[in-house]
N, C-alpha and C positions, 0 to 999 in steps of 0.2 A: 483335522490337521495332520499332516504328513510327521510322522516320527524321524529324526535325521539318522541315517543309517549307521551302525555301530562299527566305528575303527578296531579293526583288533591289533594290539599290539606286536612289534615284529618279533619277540623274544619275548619271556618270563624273566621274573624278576631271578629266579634261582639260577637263571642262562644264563644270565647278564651277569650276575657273581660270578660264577664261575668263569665264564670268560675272562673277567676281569683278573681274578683272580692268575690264571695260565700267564696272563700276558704281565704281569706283576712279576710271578716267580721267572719269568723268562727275562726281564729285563732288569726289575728291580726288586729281588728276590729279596734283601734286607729290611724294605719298606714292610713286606706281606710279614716277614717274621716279628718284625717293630710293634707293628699291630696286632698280632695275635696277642704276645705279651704284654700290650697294655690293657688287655679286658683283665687281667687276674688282679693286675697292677691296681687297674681305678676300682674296681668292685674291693677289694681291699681297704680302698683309702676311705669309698664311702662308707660302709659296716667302721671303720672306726671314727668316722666325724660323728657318728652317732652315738658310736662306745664312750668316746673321748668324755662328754658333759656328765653322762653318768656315774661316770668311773670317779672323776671328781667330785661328784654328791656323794658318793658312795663311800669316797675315802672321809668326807670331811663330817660325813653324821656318822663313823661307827668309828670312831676315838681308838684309830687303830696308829696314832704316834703318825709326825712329820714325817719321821726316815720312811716308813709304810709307804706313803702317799707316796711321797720326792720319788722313790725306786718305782713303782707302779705307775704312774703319770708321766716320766721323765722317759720309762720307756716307750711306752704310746706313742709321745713325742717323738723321737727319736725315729723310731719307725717309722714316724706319720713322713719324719724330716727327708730321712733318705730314701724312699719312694718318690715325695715329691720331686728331689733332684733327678731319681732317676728318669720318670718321666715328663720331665721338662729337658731332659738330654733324649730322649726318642723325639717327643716334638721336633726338635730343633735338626733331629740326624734326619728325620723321615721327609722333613721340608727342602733338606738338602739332598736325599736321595729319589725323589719323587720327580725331578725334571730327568733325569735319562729317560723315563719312562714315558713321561707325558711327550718327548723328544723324538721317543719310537714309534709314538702311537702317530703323531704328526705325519711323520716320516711315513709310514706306513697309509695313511690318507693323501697323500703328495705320492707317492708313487701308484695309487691307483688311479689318480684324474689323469697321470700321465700317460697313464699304459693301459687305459681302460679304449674298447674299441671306440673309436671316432661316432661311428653310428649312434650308440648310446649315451655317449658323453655328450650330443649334441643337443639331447632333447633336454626341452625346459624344464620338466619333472625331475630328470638326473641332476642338474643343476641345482637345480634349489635343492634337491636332499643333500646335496657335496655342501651346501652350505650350511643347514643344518646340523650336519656330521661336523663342521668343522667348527659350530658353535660349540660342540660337545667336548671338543677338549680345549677350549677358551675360558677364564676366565672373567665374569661378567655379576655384580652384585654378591661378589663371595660365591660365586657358585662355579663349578666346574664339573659336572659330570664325568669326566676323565678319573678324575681324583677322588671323587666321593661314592659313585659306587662299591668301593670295597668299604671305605670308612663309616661310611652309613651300616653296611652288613654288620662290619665286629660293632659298633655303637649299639645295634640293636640286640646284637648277641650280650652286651654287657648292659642293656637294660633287663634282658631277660635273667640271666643270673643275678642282680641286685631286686628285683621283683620277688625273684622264687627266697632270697635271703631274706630283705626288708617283710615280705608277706610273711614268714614264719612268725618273726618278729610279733607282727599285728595281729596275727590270728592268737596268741596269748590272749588278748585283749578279748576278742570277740572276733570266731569264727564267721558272724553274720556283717560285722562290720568289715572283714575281709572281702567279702563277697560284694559288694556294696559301693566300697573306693573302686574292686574292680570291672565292676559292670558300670557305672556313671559316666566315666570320658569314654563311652559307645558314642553319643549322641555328637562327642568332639569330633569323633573318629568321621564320622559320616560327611559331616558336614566339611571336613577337611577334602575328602576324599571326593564329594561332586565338586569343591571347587578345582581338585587338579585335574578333573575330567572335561569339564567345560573348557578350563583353559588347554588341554593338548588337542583336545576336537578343534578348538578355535586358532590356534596356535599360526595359520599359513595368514591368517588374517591379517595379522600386523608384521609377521614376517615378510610378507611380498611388501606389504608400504613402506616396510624399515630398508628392506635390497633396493627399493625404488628411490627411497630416499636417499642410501648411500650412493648410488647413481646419481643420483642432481647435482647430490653436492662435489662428488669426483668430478664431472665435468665441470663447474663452475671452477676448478684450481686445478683442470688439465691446460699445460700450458700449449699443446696442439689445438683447441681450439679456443685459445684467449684472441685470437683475431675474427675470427666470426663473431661473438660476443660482441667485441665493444663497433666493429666495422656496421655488424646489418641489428644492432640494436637488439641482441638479444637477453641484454640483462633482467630488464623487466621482469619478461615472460618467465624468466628461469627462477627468480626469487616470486614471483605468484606459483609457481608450478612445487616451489619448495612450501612454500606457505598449503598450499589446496593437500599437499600429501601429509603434512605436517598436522595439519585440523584431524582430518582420518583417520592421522595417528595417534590422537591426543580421543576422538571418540571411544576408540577400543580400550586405550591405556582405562581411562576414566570406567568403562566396565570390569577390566580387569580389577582393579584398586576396589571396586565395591566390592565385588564379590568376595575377595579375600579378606572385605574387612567383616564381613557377616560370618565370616566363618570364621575369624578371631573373638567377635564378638559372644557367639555360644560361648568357644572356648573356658569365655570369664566367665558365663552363667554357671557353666560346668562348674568350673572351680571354686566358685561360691555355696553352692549347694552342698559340693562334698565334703571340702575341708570344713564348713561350718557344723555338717552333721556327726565327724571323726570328732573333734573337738570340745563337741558337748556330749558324745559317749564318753569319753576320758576325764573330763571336767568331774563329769558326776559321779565317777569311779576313785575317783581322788577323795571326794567328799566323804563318800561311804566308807573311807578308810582299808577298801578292798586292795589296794597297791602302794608301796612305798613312794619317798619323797623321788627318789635314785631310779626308780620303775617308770615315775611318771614321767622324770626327762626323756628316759630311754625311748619310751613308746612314745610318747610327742615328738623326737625326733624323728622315729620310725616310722609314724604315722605322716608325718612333713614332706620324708623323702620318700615313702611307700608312693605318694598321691605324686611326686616329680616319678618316679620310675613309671609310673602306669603312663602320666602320658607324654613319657618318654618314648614309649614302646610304641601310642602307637603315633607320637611324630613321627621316630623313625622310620618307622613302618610305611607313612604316607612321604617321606621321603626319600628313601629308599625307591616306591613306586613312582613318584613324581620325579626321580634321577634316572630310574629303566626307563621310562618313556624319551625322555631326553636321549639315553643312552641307543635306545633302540636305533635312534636315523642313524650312528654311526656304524654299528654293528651292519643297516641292513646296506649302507653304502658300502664298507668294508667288503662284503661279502656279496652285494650282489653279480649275478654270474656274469662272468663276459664271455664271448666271444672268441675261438681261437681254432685252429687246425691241431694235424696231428699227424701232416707229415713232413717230416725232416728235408729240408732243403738244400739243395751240396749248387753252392752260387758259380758258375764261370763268367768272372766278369770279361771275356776275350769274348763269349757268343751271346747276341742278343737272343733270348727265345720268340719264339714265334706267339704271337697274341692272337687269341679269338675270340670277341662277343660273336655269341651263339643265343640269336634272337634274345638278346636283355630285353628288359624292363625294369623298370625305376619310379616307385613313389613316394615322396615324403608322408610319413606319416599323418592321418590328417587331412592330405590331400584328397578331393574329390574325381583328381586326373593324374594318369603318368606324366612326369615329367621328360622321360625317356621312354618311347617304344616301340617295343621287337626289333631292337638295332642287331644287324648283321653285319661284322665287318671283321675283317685279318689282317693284321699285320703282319708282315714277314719280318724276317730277321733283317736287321739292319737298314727297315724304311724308317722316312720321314715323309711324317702328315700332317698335316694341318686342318683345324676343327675352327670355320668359318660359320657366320649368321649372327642374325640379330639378338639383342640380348635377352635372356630369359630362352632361347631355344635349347638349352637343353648340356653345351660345351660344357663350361667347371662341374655339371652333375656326371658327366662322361669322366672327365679326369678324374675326382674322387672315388667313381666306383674302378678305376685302371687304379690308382694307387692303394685301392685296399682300405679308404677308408669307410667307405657303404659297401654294401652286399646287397646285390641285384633281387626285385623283388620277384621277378619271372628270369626264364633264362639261367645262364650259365656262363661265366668269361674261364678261358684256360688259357695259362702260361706252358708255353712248352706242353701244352697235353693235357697241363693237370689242373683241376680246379681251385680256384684262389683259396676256396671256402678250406681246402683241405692243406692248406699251407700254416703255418705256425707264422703269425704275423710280423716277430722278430725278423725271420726269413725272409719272409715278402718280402720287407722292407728294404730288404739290401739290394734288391731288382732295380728298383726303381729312386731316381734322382731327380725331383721335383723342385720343382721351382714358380710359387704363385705371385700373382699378382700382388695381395695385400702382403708386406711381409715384416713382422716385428724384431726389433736388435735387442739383445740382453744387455750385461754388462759386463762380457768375455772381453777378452783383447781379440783385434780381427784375426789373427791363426788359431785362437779356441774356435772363432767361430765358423770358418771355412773347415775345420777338421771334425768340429763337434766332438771334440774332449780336453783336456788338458794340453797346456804345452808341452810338457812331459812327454805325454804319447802323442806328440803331431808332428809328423814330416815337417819339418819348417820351409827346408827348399823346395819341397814338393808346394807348402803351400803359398809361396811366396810366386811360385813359377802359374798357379793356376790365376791369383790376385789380378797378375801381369796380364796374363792371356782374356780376363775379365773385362779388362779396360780401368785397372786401378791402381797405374804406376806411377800419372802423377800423383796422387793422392799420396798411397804409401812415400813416395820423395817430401811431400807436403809436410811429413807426420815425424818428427824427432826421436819416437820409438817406430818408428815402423809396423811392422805387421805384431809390434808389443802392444801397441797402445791398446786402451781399452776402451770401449765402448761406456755410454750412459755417464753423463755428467752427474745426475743422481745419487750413483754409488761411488762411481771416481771421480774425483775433482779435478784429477789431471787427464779424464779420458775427452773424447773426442765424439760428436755427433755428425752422422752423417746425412747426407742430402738422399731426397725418395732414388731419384737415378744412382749415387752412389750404394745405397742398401743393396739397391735390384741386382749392380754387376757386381758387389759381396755372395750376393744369393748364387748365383751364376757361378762362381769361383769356387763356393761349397758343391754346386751340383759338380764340376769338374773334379773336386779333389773328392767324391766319393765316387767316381768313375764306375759307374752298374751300369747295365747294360743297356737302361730305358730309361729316356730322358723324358719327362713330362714338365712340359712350361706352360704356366698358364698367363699370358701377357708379360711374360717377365721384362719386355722393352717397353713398361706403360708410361714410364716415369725419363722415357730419355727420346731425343729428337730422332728423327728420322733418318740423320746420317751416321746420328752412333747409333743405330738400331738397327743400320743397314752394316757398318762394320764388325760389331758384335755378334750377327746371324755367320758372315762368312769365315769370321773366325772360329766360328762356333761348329760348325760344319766340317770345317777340315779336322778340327781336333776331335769330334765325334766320328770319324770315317765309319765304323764299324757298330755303330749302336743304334736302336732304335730311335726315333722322338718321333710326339707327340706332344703337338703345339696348338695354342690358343692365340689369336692375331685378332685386333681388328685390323690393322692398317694391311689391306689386302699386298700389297707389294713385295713385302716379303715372306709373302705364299710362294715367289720364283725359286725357292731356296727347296722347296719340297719337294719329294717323288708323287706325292698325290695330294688332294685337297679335298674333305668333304664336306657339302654347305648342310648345315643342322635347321632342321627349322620344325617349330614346336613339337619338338621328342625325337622326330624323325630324320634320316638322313636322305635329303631330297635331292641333292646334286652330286654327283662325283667324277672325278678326273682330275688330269695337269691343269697348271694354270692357264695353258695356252686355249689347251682343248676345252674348259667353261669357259674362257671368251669367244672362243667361235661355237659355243652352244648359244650363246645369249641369253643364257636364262638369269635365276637369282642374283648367282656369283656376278655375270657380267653386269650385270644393271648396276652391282655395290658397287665390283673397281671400277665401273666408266666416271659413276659418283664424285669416288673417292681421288682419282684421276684429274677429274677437272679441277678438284678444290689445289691439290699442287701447280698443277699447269696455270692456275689462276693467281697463288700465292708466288709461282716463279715470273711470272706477268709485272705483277704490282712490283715485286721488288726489283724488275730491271726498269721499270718507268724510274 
């Protein structure tokens, strides 16, 4: 039988403290200080829950007068008093000071999905670890790896100081019974310690069935597709499909729940054996008159909590290691590398630069073929192309590697000269004004979202003028805040939802009011008729005089709008010219628009019968 190969962890546990620790002091520096000071705090309180009973035998068999005692015990008290208050006032501060933190660390996972290269962000691996990461500072069965990595450290560190105090204690008693409490919870320790390893080996198991599940169930209460649902009968299928992942779910759980219970169950044996053997060393020490009444409480207490601090330490211990591992997906998404250039980019959005794939190539990972290759093509400053063919040839793999979000697997693309690769992606970005087919709306008001920042800093007339020139001036007239309203009925109640054609000419009105040099559309007229697809391209044209584009079309017709056309077809670029000139080639291109040609000329038929 094959051994399953050994994951090693992405960090140590003493990494992971420390980290934790930096990003503590860096954000919530009172928390780390709260916590140092409750180790001296509780290790204090425990050494006197155990003084306390003694002191009391002590005072009442050596006939040393009421006042004696009252002053001696009252002090105890007292002490015991105002420690407690003090830290149940850290609790309560550290609970309150502990979300900026966890706030930061959030923030700091939300700002890498965002700005993490496209390339990488797209693969299922990264995915699932962003989610992982982002279980790590969630809240879930009291547990929060965010939060308990350092907590668990100083717990442990205050096991280990009540150990080294309570062990003196007990070694009084019997150096070998010292010995004895502390080697015994070994056997707990082990047994703790394969079940956290089985479960982080095992861990993607029911993590992919629970992402699968939260997928079923999202789409059964996405209200985009509540018409397919009840329209083509897909309820059924989708509560069977919830149920088959559901059982799956419930096999692994059902493993999981055994195993941790076998290794609770030692735990008891442990504990049965130890304490019963501590117990009757002292019993029969008592008898032989070897220790007083006032000794015996002390060390029965000592012995009581000696045997909680041992396997205190090494709960901690194995929670602590079962929070690093946890901890680890976030750290290694945090940190893994990205992707960027390194050299500084000075934008003129007045001159388009000149574009060259320089023999690309393009595979998805995985893939057993290019999707794109050895494409050779230039653009000059200030053309307009168009990227025709059937679907799956090869066009939105083009556009993404133009907009910088892949990086060509062969070959080389230069802007102006210089390669993407060596561009700082922030830069890139400001080249190029894309606009895709699929496109999702937040819950900005429309001039957040044509400007893509706050109203504060948004040209308002600037972007009210690009809205207009969009095709979205009845709409804005429609709208009682205007270019205020906001977006997403979800988060505003009084916002406003737009229709797929009106998203696209918003899309459209943002590419205009970020005016770069390089227009890249990929079907941006999929969602609107023919004749506002046709007024949309001409207006689009005059207001771009000077900039490049590159477009994605099926409806060949407004390919006339272009300086060139290239027909794609599986990776390759097999046709190219004007449009006039591919129809008197007759080749690919001609055969689509004669196609696509008749189906208008057919449709303009019927509607004048």
């Amino acid at each position: 039988m094959r051994r399953p190969e050994k994951i090693i962890p992405y960090a140590s546990i003493g990494s992971n403290i420390c980290w934790s620790i930096r990003k503590q002091l860096n954000y919530a520096p009172a928390v780390f200080y709260m916590q140092m000071l409750r180790v001296p705090l509780n290790v204090g309180l425990a050494f006197l829950g155990i003084y306390l009973p003694s002191l009391v035998v002590a005072e009442v068999t050596g006939n040393r007068g009421f006042s004696h005692a009252a002053v001696r015990v009252g002090g105890v008290l007292f002490i015991i008093f105002l420690a407690t208050i003090l830290k149940t006032v850290f609790d309560r501060l550290m609970d309150a000071k502990e979300t900026p933190y966890r706030c930061q660390i959030a923030y700091e996972l939300n700002k890498k999905s965002m700005g993490c290269f496209y390339q990488i962000y797209e693969k299922k691996e990264m995915r699932d670890l962003r989610e992982r990461a982002k279980q790590a500072t969630e809240m879930w069965d009291g547990v929060q790896p965010l939060r308990d990595m350092t907590k668990h450290a100083w717990d442990f560190a205050e096991s280990i100081l009540c150990y080294l105090l309570f062990g003196t204690v007990v070694s009084f008693v019997s150096p070998w019974l010292l010995v004895f409490l502390t080697l015994a919870p070994a056997v707990n320790w082990f047994c703790v310690r394969a079940y956290q390893k089985w479960e982080y080996v095992n861990r993607k198991n029911w993590m992919e069935i629970d992402r699968k599940l939260d997928y079923v169930q999202g789409k059964t209460a996405n209200f985009a597709v509540a018409k397919d649902i009840r329209i083509y009968g897909m309820a059924g299928w989708m509560r069977q499909m919830y149920q088959l992942l559901s059982r799956n779910y419930m096999v692994w759980d059902k493993r999981r729940i055994f195993r941790e219970y076998l290794s609770h169950l030692a735990d008891l044996v442990v504990i049965l054996l130890r304490d019963g053997t501590a117990y009757a060393v002292l019993i029969s020490m008592t008898w032989a008159g070897k220790i007083r009444v006032d000794q015996f409480v002390l060390y029965f207490a000592a012995i009581s909590s000696f045997a909680e601090w041992i396997g205190n330490i090494l709960n901690k211990w194995n929670q602590m290691r079962h929070t690093s591992l946890r901890f680890c997906d976030l750290r290694e998404y945090l940190e893994y590398p990205d992707v960027d250039g390194n050299k500084n980019l000075s934008v003129d959005k007045e001159i388009a630069p000149e574009i060259v794939f320089d023999h690309v190539s393009f595979r998805y990972e995985g893939e057993e073929r290019d999707t794109l290759h050895d494409i050779c093509l230039t653009i000059k400053s200030g053309e307009k192309i168009a990227l025709v063919g059937l679907n799956g040839a090869g066009k939105t793999t083009l556009v993404k590697l133009l907009c910088g979000l892949y990086y060509p697997t062969a070959g080389e693309i230069r802007i102006g000269g210089v390669p993407v690769q060596q561009f700082h992606k922030k830069d890139y970005y400001q080249l190029i004004a894309p606009v895709f087919q699929q496109v999702k709306s937040t819950f900005f008001s429309l001039a957040e979202m044509v400007s893509g920042r706050g109203e504060a800093r948004t040209d308002l007339a600037r972007a009210l003028e690009c809205m207009k020139r969009a095709g979205l001036s009845k709409k804005l007239a429609s709208l009682p805040g205007g270019i205020h309203t906001k977006l997403d009925k979800q988060i505003n109640q009084d916002g406003t939802e737009l229709s797929g054609g009106e998203m696209q000419k918003l899309m459209l009105a943002r590419a205009l009011y970020k005016d770069a040099p390089i227009l890249v559309l990929d079907e941006p007229t999929a969602a609107l008729d023919p004749i506002a697809e046709n007024e949309i391209y001409e207006n689009y044209w005059k207001m771009t005089d000077k900039k490049s584009a590159l477009f994605i079309s099926h409806r060949l017709a407004s390919t006339r709008f272009c300086d060139r056309i290239l027909y794609l077809s599986e990776g390759h670029i097999l046709e190219e010219g004007t449009h006039d000139s591919l129809v008197l080639a007759g080749g690919e291109y001609a055969k689509l628009y004669e196609m696509q040609s008749c189906w208008y000329q057919e449709g303009g038929k019927e509607e004048k019968q």
